[in-house]
C-alpha positions as CSV (number, residue, x, y, z in Angstrom):
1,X,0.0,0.0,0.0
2,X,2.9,2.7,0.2
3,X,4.1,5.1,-2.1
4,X,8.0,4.8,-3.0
5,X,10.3,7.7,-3.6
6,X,7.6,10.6,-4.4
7,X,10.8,13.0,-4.3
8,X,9.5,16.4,-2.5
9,X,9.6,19.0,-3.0
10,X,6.5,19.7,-5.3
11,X,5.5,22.3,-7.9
12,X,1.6,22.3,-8.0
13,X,-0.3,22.3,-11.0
14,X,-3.5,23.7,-11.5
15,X,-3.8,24.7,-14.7
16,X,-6.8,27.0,-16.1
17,X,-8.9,25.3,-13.5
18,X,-11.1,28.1,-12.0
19,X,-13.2,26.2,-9.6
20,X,-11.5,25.6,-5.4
21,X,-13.3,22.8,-5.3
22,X,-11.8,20.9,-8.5
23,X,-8.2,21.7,-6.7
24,X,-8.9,20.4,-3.4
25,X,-5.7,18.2,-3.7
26,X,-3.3,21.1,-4.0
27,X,-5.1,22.7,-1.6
28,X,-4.5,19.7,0.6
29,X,-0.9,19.6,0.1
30,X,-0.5,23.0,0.6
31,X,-2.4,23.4,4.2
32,X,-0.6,20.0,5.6
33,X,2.7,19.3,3.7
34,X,3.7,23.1,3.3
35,X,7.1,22.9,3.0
36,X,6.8,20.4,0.8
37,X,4.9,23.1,-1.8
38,X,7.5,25.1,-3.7
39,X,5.5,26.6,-6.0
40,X,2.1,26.6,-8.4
41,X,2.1,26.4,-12.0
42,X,-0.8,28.2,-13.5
43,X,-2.0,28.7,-17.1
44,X,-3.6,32.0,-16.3
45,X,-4.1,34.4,-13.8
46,X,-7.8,33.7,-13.7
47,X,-6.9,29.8,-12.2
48,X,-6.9,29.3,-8.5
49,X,-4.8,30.5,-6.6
50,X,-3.4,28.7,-3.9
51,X,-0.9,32.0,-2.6
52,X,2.1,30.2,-3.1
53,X,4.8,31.4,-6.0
54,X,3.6,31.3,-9.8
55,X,6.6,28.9,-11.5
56,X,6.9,27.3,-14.7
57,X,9.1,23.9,-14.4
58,X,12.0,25.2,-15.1
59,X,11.7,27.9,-12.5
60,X,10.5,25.5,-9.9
61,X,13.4,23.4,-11.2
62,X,16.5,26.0,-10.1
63,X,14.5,26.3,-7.1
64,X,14.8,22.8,-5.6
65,X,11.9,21.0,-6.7
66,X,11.3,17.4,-7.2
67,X,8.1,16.3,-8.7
68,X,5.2,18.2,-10.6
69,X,1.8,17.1,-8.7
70,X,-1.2,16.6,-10.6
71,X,-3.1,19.2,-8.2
72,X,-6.9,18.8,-9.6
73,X,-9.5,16.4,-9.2
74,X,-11.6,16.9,-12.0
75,X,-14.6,15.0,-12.5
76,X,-14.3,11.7,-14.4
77,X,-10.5,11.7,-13.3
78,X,-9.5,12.7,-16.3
79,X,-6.3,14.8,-17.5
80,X,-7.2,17.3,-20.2
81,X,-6.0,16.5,-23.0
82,X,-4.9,20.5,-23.3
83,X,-2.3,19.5,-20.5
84,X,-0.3,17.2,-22.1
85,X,2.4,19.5,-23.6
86,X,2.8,21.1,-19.5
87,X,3.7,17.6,-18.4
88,X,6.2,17.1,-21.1
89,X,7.7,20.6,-20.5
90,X,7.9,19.1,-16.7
91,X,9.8,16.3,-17.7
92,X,11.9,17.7,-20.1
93,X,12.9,20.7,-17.5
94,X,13.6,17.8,-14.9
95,X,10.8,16.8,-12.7
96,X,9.2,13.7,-11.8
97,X,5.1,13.9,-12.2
98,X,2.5,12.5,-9.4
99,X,-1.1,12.3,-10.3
100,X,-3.6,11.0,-8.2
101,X,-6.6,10.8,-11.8
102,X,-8.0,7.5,-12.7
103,X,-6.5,7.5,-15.6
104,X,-2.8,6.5,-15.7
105,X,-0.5,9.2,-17.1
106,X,2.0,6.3,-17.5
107,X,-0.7,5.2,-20.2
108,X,-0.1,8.4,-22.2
109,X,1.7,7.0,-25.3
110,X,3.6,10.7,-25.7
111,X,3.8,11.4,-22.1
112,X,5.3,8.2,-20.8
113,X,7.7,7.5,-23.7
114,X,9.4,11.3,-22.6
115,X,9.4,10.0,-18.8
116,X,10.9,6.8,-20.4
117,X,13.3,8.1,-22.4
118,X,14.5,10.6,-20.0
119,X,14.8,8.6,-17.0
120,X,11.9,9.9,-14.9
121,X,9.2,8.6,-12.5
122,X,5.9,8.7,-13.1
123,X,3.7,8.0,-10.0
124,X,0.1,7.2,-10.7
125,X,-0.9,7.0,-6.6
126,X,-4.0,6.4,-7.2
127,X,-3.6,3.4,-8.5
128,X,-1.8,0.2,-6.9
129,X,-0.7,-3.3,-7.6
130,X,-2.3,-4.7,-4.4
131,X,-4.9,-7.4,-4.8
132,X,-7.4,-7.5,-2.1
133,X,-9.6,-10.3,-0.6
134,X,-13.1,-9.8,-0.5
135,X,-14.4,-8.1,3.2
136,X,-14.6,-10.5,6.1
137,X,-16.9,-8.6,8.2
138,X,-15.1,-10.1,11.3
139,X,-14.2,-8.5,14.2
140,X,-10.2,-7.2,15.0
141,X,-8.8,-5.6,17.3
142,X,-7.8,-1.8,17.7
143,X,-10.4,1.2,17.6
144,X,-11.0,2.6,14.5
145,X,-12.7,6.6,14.0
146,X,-14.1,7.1,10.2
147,X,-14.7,10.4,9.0
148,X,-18.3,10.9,6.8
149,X,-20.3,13.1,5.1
150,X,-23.8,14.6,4.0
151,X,-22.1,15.2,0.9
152,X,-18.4,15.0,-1.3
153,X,-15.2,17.8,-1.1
154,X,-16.5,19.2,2.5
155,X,-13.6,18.4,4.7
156,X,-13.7,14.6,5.8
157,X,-9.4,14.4,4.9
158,X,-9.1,17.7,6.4
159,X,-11.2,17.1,9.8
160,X,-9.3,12.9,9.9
161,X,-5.8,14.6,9.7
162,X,-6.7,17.1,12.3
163,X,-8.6,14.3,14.6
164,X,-5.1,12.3,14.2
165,X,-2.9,15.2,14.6
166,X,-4.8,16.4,17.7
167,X,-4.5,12.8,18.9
168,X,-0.7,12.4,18.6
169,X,0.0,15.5,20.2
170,X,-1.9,14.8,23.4
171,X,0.4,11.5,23.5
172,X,-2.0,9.0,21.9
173,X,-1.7,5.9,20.0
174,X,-2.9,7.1,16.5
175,X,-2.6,6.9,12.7
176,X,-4.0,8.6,10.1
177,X,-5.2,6.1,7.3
178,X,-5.6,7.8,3.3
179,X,-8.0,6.3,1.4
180,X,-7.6,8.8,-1.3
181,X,-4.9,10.6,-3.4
182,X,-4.4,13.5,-1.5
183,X,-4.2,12.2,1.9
184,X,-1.7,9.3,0.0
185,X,0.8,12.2,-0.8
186,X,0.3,13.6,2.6
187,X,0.6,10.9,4.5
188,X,3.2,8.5,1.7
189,X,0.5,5.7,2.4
190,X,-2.6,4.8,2.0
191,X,-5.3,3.2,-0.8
192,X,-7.2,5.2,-3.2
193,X,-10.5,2.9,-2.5
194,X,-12.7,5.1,-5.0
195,X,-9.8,3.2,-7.5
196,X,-10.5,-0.6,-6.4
197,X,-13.3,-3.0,-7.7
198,X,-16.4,-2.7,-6.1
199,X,-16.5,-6.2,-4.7
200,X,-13.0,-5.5,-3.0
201,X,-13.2,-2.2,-1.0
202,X,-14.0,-3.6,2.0
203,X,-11.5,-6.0,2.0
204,X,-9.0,-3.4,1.3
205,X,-10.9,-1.0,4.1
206,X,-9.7,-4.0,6.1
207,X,-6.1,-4.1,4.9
208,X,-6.1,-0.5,5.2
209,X,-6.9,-0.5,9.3
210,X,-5.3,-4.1,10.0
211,X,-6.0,-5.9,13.9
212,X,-3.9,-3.5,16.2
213,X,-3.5,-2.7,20.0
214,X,-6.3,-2.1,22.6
215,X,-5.5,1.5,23.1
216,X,-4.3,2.3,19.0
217,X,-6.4,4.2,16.6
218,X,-6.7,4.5,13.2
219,X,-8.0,7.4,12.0
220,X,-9.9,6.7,8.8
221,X,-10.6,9.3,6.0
222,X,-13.9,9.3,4.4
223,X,-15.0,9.2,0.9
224,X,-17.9,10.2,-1.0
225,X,-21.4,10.1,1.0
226,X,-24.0,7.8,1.3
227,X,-26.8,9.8,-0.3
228,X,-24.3,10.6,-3.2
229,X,-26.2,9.0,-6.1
230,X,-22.6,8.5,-8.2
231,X,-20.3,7.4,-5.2
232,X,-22.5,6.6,-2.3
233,X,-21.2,2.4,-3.5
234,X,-17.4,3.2,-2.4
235,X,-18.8,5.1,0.7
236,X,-20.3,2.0,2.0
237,X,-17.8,-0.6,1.5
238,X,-15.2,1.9,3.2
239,X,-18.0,1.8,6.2
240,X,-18.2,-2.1,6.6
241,X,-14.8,-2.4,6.0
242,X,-13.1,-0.3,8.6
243,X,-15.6,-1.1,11.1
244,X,-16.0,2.4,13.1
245,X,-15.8,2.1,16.6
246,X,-16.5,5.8,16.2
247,X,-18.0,8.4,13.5
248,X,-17.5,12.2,12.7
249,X,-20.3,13.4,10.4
250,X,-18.5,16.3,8.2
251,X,-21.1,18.7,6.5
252,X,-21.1,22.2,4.9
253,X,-23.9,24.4,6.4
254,X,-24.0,26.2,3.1
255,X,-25.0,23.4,1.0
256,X,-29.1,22.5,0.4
257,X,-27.8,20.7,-3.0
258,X,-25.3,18.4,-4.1
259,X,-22.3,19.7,-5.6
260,X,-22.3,19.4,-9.2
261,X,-25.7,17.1,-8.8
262,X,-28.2,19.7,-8.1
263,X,-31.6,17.7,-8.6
264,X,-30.2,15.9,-5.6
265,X,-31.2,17.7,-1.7
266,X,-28.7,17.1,1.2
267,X,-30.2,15.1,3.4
268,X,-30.9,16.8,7.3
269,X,-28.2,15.6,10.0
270,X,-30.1,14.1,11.7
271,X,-31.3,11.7,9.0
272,X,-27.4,11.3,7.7
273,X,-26.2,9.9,11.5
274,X,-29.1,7.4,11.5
275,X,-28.2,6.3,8.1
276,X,-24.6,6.0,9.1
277,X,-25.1,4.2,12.2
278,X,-27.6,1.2,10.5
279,X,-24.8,1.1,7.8
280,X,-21.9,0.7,10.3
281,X,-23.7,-1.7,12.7
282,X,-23.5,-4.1,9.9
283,X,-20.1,-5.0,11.3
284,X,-19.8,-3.3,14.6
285,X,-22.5,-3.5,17.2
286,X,-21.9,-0.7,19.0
287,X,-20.7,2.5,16.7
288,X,-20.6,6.0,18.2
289,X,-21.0,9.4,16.5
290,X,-18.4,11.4,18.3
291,X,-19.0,14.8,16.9
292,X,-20.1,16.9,14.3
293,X,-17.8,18.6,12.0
294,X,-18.6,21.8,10.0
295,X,-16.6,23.5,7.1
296,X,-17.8,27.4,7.5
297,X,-15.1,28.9,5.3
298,X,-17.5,30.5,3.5
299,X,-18.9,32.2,6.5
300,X,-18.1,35.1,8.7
301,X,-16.8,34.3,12.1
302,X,-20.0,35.0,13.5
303,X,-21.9,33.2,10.9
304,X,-20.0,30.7,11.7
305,X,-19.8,30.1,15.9
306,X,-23.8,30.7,15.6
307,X,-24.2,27.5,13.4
308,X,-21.3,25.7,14.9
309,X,-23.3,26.2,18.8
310,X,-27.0,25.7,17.1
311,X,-25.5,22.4,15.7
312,X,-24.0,21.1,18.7
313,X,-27.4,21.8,20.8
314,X,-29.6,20.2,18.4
315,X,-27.8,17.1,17.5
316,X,-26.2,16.5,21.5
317,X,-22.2,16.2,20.1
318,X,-19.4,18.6,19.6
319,X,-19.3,20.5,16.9
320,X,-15.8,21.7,15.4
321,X,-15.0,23.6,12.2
322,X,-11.3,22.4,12.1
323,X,-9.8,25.4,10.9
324,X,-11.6,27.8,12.5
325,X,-11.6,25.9,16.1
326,X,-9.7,23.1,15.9
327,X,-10.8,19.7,16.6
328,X,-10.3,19.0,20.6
329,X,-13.3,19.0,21.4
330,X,-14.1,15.8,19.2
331,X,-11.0,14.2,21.0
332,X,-12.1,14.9,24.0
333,X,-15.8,13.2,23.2
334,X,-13.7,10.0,22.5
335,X,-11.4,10.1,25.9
336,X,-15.2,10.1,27.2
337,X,-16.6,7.4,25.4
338,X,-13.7,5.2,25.3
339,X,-11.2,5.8,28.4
């Protein structure tokens, strides 16, 4: 399940992509592996704009990086075609290239025959030549927390590494598991589960969070959402696989709609925990929700502490925004729960 020799540091590339929410994995690197982000490579000035240095690959390459990184997540998981010639100037300037798309840029006839022939690495981290056994359902040992949502791109990586980090800094027996691209070139680990065939995710949910310690957690990041009417399949099998001991429910307070599926409602909390819980008592009795967690960055701070407190009143759980608050409160629910 690991990633080899992803040589840091990394030159982001977004592109002409004008949407946040189609860059959230160079968004990603840059909030938890900053000093591993040297630089963005943009096509315009219009693209996002992740505040770090504009750079072509030559630039970024006098300046010490390593690898161009594939920093979109476009829908379909599929490189523009328009991109090509940027990831053949990468090359040629002297970068390795990591992409986390379902489609393997080492099967780009004109991309991978310049890697070839110039001696560099192409790391398709989504992808991986594991082959995983069908779920067992049965019990193992070790606690396992699984981040989920009422919708995709809302903050279940963001609110898992913050839950793990938190975790390890108060002393505790904690890992953060990456079940997707981004938190595999955080974290230099992980499976991409939305990449694995249907009948196997929770078999590799199981590989993923193996039998462990009493007093270990693995911190588990979600994917997709159950309601989702494209992903909700990967969603589950993550669920049964990793057997939750615990549950954060990650929602934006902003949304009524699906993103990108807008004949599609998000469902009320209240209706997403006790759709979680009947999903995750298929292989755990006993599964907690330990808190709520909100992504109000599109919110002023009051907006935000008013929704964050009406939330935590109305559902009975903590309720964190991450970023703006940090996520002890969460940890602390689970010191209660589980002591």
């Amino acid at each position: 399940m690991a990633i080899h020799n992803i040589k840091k540091p990394y030159l982001l590339l977004v592109g002409d992509i004008d949407d946040p929410r189609s860059a959230k994995t160079a968004f990603g690197l840059r909030d938890w592996t900053p000093d591993a982000c040297i630089g963005q490579f943009r096509f315009s000035e219009n693209a996002v704009n992740l505040a770090l240095p504009d750079m072509v690959p030559s630039q970024a390459v006098s300046a010490g990086a390593k690898t161009l990184v594939i920093g979109i997540a476009p829908a379909g998981g599929q490189l523009p075609n328009s991109w090509h010639g940027s990831i053949i100037e990468a090359l040629r300037a002297g970068l390795d290239v990591a992409a986390g798309l379902h489609q393997r840029l080492s099967e780009i006839p004109e991309i991978s025959t310049v890697a070839v022939s110039l001696g560099r690495q192409i790391h398709d981290v989504r992808h991986t030549s594991n082959k995983f056994p069908v779920g067992t359902g049965l019990r193992r040992p070790g606690r396992r927390l699984l981040t989920v949502g009422t919708d995709c791109a809302l903050g279940k990586k963001y609110t898992a590494l913050a839950i793990s980090k938190a975790m390890l800094a108060r002393g505790l027996n904690a890992d953060f598991r990456a079940t997707g691209q981004t938190g595999i070139l955080i974290s230099g680990r992980g499976v991409a589960v939305d990449a694995v065939v249907a009948d196997f995710v929770a078999g590799a949910a199981e590989a993923l969070s193996p039998a462990n310690t009493a007093e270990h957690w693995d911190i588990i990041e979600g994917q997709g959402a159950l309601f989702h009417p494209a992903y909700a399949g990967v969603t589950l099998g993550l669920i049964h696989g990793s057997q939750p001991d615990a549950l954060v429910l990650c929602h934006d307070p902003t949304r009524t709609v699906m993103d990108r599926f807008e004949h599609m409602p998000i469902v009320p909390l209240d209706t997403a925990i006790a759709a979680y819980l009947s999903a995750a008592r298929v292989t755990n009795p006993k599964p907690h929700f330990v808190g709520i967690s909100l992504n109000t960055s599109s919110m002023s701070s009051s907006q935000a502490e008013s929704i964050l407190r009406e939330t935590s009143r109305s559902l009975g759980l903590p309720c964190v925004d991450p970023i703006r608050t940090g996520v002890a409160a969460i940890v602390d629910e689970l010191a209660r729960l589980y002591h």
